[in-house]
C-alpha positions in Angstrom: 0.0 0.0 0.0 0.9 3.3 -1.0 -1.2 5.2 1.6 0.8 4.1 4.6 4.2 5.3 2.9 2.9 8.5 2.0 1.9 9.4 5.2 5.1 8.3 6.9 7.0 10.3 4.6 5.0 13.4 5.3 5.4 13.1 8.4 9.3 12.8 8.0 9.3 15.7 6.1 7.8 17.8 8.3 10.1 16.5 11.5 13.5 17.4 9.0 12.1 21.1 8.9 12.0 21.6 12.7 14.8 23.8 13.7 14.4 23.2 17.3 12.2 25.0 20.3 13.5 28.4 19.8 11.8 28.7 16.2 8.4 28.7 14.7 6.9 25.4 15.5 4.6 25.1 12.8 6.6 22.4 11.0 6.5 20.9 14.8 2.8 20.8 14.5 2.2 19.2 11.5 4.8 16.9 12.0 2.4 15.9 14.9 -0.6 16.1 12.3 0.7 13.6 10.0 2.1 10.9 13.0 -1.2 11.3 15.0 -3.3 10.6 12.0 -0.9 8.0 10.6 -1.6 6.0 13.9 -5.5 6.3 13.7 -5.5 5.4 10.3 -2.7 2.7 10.5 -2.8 0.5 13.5 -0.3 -2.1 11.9 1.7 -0.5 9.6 5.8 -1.8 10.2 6.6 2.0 10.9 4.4 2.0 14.3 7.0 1.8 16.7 9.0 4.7 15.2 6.1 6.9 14.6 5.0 6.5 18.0 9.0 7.2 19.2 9.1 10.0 16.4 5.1 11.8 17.7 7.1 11.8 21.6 10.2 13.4 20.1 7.5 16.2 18.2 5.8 16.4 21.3 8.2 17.1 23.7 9.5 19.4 21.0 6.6 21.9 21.4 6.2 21.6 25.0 9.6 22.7 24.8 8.9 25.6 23.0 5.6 26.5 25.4 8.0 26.4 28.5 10.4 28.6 26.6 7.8 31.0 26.1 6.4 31.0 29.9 9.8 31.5 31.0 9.9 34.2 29.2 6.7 35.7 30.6 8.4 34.9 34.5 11.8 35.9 34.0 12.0 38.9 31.5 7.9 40.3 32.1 7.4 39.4 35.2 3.7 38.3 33.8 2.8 35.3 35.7 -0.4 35.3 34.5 1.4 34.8 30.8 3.6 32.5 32.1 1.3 30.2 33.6 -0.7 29.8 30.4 2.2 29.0 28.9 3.4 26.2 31.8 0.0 24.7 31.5 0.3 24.3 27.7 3.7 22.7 28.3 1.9 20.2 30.1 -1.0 19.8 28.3 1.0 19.1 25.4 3.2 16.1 26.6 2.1 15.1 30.5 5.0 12.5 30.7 7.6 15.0 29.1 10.9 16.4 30.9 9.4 20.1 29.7 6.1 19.0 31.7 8.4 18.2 34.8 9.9 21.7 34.3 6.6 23.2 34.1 5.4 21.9 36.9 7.9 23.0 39.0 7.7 26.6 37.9 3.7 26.5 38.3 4.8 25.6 42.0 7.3 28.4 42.8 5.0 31.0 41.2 2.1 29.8 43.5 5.1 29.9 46.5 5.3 33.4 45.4 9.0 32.8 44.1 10.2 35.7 41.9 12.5 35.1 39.5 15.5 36.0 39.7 17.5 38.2 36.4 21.0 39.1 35.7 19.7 43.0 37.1 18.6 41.5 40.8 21.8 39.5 41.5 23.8 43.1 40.8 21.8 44.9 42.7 21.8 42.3 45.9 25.6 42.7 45.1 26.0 46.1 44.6 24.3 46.9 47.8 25.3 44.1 50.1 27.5 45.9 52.4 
């Protein structure tokens, strides 16, 4: 079959495009697209154990770049409102991840009422520490 192939290969195509969490991840998301339907439409196709391996690796990918972008919110905005939407989509994304773990954490210290801490506060504790 033809139909298996061609999804596979979509679905590779799309992963060799990502440029990592730092960059657009639309490439990221249809990566996803093609893996997630490939498995629905699939079941037991050869390619399921690497498509499944491959979907975690996309996965993690964007919760990756969600984290990113919540840690921006915390550290450089101090917008933890922003931040936590962000943390939450990390784990939303992929429960089981590393990125979730990290997001989990930081949803913790922002409800401990941890602020984060910049290049600016460590000079200034520094600076006037007598």
């Amino acid at each position: 079959m033809l139909a298996p192939d061609a999804y596979y290969n979509m679905a590779q195509t799309y992963s060799n495009l990502v440029n990592g969490a730092e960059y657009d991840q639309g490439s990221t998301r249809q990566a996803i697209s093609y893996y997630e339907d490939f498995l629905i439409l699939f079941p037991q196709s050869s390619h399921l154990g690497q498509v499944e391996s491959n979907l975690d690796t996309m996965e993690d990918l964007l919760a990756r770049s969600r984290l990113n972008l919540g840690d921006f919110f915390y550290n450089y905005r101090s917008n933890n409102t922003g931040a936590l939407a962000f943390y939450n989509e990390t784990i939303t994304i992929a429960p089981e991840s590393e990125a979730a773990e990290e997001a989990r954490a930081r949803i913790a210290d922002i409800e401990a009422g941890v602020q984060p801490t910049t290049g600016a506060s460590i000079l200034r504790k520094l600076l006037l520490a007598d």
